[in-house]
Each structure stands twice: as structure tokens, then as C-alpha cells.
N, CA, C and O atoms as CSV, one atom per row, in Angstrom:
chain,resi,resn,atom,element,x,y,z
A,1,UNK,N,N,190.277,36.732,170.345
A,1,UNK,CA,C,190.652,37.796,169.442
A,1,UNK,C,C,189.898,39.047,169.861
A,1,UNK,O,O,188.674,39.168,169.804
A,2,UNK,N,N,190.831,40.042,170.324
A,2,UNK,CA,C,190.116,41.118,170.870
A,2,UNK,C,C,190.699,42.434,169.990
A,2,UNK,O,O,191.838,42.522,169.532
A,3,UNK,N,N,189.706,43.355,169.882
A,3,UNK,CA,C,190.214,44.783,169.618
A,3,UNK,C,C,190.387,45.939,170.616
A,3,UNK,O,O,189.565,46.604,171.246
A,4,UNK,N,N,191.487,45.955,170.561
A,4,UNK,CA,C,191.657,47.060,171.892
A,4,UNK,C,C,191.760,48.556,170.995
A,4,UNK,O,O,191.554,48.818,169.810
A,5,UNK,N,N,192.071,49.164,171.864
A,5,UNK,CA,C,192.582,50.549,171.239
A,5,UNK,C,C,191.278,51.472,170.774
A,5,UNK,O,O,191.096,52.388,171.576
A,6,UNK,N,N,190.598,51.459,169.987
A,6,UNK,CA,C,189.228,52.265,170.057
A,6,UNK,C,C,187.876,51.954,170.817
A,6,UNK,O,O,187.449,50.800,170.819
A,7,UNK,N,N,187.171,53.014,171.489
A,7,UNK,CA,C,185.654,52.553,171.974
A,7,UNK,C,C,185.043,51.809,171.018
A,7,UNK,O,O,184.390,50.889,171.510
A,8,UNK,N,N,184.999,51.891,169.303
A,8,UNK,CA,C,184.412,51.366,168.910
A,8,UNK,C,C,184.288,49.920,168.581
A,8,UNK,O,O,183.230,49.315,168.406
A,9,UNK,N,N,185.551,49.416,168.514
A,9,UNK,CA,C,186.121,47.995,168.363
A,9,UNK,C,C,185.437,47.279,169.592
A,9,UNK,O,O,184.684,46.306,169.546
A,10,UNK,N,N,185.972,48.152,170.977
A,10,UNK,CA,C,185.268,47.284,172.255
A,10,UNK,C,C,184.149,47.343,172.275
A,10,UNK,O,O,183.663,46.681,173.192
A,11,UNK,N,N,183.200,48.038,171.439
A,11,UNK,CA,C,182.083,48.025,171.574
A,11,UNK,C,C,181.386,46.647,170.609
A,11,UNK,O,O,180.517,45.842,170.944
A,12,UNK,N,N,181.839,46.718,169.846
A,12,UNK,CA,C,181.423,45.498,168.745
A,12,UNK,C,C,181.844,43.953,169.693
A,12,UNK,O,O,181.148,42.939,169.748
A,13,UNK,N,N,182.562,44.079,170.055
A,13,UNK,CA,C,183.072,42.573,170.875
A,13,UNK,C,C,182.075,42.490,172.350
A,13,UNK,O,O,181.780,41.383,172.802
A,14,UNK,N,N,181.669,43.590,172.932
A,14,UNK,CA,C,180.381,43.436,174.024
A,14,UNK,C,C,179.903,42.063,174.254
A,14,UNK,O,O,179.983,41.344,173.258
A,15,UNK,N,N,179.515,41.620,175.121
A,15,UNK,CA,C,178.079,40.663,174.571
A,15,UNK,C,C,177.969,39.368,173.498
A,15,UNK,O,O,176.961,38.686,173.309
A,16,UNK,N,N,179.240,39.222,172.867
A,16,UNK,CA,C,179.509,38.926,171.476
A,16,UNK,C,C,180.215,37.433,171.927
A,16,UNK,O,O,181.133,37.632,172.723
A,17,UNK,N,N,179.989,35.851,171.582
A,17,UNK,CA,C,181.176,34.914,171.856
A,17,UNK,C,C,181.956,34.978,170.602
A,17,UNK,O,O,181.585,35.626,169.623
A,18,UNK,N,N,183.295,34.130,170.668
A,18,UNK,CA,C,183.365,34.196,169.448
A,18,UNK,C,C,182.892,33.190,168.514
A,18,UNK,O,O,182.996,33.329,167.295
A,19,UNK,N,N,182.293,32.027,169.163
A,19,UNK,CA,C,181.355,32.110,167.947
A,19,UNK,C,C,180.373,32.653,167.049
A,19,UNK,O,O,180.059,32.354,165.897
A,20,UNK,N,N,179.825,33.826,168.140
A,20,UNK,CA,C,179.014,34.622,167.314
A,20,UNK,C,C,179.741,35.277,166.564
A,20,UNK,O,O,179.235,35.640,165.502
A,21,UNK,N,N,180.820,35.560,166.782
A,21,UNK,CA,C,181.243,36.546,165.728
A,21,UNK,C,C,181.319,36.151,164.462
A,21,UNK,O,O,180.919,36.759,163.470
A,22,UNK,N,N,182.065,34.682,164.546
A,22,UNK,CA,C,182.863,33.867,163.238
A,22,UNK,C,C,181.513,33.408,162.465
A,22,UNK,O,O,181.448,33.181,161.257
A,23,UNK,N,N,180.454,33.316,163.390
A,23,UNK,CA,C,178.813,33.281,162.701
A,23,UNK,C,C,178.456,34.053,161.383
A,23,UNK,O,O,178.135,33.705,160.247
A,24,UNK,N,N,178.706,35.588,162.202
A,24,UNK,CA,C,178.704,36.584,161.321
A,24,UNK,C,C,179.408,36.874,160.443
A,24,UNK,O,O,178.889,37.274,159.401
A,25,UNK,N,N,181.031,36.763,160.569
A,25,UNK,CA,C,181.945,36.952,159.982
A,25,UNK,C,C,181.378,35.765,158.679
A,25,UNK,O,O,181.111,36.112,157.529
A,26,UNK,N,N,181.321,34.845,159.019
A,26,UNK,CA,C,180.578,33.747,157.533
A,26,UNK,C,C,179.473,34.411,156.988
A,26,UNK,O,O,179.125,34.310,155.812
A,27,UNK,N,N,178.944,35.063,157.808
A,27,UNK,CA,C,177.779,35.394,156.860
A,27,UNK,C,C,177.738,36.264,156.281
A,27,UNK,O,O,177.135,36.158,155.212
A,28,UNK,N,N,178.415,37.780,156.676
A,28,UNK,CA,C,179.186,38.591,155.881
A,28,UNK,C,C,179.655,38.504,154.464
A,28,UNK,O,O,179.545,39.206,153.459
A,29,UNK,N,N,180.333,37.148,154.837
A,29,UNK,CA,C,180.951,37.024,153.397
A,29,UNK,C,C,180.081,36.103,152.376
A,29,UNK,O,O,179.961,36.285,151.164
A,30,UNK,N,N,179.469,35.007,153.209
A,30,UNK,CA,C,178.051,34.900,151.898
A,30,UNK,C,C,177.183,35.824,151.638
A,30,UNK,O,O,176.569,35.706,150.577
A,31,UNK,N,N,176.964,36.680,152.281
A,31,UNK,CA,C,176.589,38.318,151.782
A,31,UNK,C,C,177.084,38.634,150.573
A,31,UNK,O,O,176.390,38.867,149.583
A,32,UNK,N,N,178.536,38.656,150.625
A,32,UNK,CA,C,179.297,39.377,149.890
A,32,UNK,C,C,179.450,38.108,148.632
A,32,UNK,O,O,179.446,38.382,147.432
A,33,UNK,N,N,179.557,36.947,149.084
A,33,UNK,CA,C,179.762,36.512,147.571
A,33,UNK,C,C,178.121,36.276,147.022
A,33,UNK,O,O,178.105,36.231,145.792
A,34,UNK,N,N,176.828,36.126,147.605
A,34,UNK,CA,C,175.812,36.169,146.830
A,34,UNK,C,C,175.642,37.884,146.740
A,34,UNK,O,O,174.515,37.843,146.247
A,35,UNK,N,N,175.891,39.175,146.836
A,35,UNK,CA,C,176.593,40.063,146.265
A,35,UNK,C,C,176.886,40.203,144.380
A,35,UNK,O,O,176.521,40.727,143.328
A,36,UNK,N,N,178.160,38.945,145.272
A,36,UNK,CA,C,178.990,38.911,143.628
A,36,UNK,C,C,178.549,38.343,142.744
A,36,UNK,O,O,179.231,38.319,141.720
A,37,UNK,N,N,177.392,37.732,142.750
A,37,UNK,CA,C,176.602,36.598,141.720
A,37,UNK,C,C,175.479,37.019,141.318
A,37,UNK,O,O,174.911,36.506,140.354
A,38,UNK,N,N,174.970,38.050,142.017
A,38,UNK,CA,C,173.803,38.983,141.328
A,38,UNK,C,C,174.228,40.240,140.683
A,38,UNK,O,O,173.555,40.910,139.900
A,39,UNK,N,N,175.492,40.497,141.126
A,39,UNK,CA,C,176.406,41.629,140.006
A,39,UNK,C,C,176.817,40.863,138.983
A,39,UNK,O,O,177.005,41.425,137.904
A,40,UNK,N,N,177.030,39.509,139.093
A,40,UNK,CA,C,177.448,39.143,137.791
A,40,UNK,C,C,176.127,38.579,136.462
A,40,UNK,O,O,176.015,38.558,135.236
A,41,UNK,N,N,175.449,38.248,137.517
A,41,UNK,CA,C,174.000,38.235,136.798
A,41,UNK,C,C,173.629,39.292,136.063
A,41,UNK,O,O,173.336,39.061,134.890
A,42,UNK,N,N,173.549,40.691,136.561
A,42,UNK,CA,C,173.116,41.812,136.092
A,42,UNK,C,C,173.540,42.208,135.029
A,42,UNK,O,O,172.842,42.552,134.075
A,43,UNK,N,N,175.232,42.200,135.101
A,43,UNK,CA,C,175.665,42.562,133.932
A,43,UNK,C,C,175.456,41.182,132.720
A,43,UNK,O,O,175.102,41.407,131.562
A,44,UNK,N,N,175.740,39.805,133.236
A,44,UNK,CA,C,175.105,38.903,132.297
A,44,UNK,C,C,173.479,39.545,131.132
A,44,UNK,O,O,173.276,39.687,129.926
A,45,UNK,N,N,172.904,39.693,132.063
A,45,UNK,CA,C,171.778,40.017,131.294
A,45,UNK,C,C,171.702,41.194,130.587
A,45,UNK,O,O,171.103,41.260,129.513
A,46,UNK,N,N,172.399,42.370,131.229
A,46,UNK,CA,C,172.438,43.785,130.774
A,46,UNK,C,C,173.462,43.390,129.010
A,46,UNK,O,O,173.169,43.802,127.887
A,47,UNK,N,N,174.326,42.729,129.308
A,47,UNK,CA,C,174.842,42.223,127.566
A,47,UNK,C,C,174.493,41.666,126.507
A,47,UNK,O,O,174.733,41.869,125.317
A,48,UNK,N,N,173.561,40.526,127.389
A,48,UNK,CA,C,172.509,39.687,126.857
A,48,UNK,C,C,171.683,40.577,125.759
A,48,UNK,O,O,171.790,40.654,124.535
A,49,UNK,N,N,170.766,41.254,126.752
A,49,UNK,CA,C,169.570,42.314,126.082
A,49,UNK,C,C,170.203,43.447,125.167
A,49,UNK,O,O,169.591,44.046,124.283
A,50,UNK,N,N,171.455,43.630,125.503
A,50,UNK,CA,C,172.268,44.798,124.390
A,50,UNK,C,C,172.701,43.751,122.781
A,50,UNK,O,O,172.483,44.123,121.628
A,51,UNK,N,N,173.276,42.563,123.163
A,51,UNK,CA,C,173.244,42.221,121.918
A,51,UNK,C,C,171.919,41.254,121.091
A,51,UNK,O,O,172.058,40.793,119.958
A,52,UNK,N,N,170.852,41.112,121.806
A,52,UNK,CA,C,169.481,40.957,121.487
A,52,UNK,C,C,169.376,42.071,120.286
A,52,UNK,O,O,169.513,41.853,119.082
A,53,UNK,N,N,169.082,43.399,120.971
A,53,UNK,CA,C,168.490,44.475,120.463
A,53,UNK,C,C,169.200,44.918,119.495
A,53,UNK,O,O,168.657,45.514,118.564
A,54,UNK,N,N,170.453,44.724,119.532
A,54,UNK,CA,C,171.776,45.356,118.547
A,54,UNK,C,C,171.302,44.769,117.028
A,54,UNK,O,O,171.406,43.618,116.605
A,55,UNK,N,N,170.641,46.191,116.232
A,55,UNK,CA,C,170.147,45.677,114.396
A,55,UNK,C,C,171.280,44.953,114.406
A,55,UNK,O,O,172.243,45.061,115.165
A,56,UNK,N,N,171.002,43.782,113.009
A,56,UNK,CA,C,172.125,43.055,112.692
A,56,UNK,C,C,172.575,42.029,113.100
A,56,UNK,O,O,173.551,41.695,112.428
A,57,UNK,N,N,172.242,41.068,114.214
A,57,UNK,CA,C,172.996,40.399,114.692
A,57,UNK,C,C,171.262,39.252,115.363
A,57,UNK,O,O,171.364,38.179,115.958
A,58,UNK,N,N,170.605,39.591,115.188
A,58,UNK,CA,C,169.268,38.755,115.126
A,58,UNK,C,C,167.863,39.055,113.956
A,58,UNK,O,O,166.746,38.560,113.807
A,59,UNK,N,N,168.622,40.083,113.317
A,59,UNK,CA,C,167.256,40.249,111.995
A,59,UNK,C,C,167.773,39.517,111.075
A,59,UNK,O,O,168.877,38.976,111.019
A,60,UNK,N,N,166.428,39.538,109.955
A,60,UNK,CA,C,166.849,38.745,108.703
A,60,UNK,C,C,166.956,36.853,108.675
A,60,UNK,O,O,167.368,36.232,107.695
A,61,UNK,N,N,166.471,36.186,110.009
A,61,UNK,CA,C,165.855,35.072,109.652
A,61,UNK,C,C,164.553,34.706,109.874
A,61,UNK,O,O,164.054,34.192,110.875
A,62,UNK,N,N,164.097,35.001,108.917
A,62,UNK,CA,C,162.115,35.258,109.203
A,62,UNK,C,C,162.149,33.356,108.674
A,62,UNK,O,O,162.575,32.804,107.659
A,63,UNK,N,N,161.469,32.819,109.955
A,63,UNK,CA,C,160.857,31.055,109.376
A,63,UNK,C,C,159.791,30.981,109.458
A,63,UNK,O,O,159.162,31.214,110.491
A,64,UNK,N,N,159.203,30.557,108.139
A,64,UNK,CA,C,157.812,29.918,108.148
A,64,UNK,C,C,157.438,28.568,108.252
A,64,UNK,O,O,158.266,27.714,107.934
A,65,UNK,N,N,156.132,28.182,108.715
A,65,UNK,CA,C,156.077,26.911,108.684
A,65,UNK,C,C,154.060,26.570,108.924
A,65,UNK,O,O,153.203,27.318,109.397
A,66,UNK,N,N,153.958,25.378,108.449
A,66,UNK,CA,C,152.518,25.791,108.293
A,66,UNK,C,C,152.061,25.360,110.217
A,66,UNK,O,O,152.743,24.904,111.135
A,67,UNK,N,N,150.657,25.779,110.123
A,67,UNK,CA,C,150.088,25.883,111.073
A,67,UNK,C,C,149.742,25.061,112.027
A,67,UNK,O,O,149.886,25.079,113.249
A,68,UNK,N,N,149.210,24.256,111.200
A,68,UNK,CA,C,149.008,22.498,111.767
A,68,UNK,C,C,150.111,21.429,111.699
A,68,UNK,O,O,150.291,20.809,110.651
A,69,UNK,N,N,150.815,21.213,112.745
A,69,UNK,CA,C,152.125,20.364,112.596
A,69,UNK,C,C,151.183,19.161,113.347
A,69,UNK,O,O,151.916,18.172,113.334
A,70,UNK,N,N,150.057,18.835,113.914
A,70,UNK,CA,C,149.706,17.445,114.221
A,70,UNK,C,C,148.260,17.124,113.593
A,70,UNK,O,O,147.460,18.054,113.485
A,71,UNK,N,N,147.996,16.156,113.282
A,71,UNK,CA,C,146.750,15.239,112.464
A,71,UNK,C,C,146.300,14.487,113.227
A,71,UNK,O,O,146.832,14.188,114.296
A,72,UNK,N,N,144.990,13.950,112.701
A,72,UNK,CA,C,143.967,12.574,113.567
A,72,UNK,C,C,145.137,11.345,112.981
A,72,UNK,O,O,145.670,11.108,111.897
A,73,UNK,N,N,145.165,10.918,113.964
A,73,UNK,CA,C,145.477,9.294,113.848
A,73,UNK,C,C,144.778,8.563,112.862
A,73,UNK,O,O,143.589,8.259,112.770
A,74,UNK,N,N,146.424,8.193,111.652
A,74,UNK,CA,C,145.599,7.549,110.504
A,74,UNK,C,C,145.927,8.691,109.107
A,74,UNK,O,O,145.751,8.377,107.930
A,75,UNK,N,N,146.271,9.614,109.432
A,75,UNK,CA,C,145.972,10.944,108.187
A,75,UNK,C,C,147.407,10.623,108.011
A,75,UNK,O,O,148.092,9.941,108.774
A,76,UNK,N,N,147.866,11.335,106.651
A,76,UNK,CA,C,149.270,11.575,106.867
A,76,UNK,C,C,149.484,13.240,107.286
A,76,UNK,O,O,148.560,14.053,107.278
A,77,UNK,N,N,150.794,13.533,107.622
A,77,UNK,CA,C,151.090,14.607,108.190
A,77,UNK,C,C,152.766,15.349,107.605
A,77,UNK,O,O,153.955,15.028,107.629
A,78,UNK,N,N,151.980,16.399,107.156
A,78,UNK,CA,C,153.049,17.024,106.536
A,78,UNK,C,C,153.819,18.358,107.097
A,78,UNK,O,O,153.144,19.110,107.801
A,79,UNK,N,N,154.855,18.621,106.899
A,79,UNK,CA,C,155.326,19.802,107.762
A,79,UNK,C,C,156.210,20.793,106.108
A,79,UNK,O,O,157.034,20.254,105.369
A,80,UNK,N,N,155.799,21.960,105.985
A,80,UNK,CA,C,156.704,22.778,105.156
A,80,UNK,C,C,157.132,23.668,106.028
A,80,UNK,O,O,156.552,24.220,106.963
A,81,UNK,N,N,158.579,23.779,105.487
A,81,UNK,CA,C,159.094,25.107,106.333
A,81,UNK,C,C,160.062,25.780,105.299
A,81,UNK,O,O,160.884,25.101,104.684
A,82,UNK,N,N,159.950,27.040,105.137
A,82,UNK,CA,C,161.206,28.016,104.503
A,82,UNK,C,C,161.685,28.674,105.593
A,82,UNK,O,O,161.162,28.759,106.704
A,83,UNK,N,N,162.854,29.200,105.154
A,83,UNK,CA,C,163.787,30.456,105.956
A,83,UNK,C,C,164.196,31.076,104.961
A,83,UNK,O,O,164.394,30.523,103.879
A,84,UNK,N,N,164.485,32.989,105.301
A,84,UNK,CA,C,165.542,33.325,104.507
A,84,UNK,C,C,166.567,34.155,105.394
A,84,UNK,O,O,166.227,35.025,106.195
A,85,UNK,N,N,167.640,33.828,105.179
A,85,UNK,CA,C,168.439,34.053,105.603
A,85,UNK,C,C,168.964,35.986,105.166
A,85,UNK,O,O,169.377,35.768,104.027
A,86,UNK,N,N,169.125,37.222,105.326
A,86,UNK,CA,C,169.931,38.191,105.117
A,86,UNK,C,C,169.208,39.403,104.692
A,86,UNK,O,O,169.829,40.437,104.446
């Protein structure tokens, strides 16, 4: 597979087998699709942190609960917890 017609095409094929090329040509495109998976990451998180922060949609469940949730072996062990919800 050759490119004729511009210096620049023959210049890229130089030196080049074609396996090197089809080397590159693969790697190009795992370039391009790990690319596409850190753009999709980005915006993953960029929505993430917008509806985090967005009042309304994570305020208003304050939980309590006491401090000590474990005991000596032998005690009994109690757990209280409230929520309020709104």
C-alpha cells in the first residue's frame, strides 16, 4: 500500500515496512480510543461533582449515631442512630 502523488505521503512510507506501519496505525487508534475513555471519564466526573454540589439533591440527611459502635468482649453493645430526612 503505497501513496503516490504528494512528497509528503512518499515521505511517510521511507524507511517504513508495512508492518511498521499497521504497528502504528494500531496504535494510533488505541491512542484514540484510550482518548475516548478519558473524555468520557472527564465528563463522568465533571456531572458527578455538578450534581454533588447542586443545593437540594444531597442536603437535609444529617445521621447520627453514637461514638463507640465496639465493646470489650463480654459487655453488651449498643448502637443508636437517628436521621432526619428534609
Amino acid at each position: 500500500m503505497y501513496f503516490r502523488g504528494t512528497p509528503r505521503c512518499d515521505h511517510m512510507m521511507q524507511g517504513h515496512s508495512h508492518l511498521q506501519l499497521f504497528i502504528l496505525y494500531g496504535a494510533l487508534q488505541s491512542l484514540s480510543d484510550i482518548m475516548d475513555v478519558i473524555i468520557f471519564k472527564h465528563r463522568f466526573l465533571t456531572v458527578s461533582i455538578f450534581l454533588l454540589w447542586t443545593t437540594g439533591l444531597t442536603d437535609g440527611s444529617d445521621v447520627t449515631q453514637t461514638d463507640m459502635l465496639w465493646k470489650t468482649q463480654g459487655d453488651n453493645a449498643t448502637m443508636s442512630c437517628t436521621h432526619k430526612k428534609g
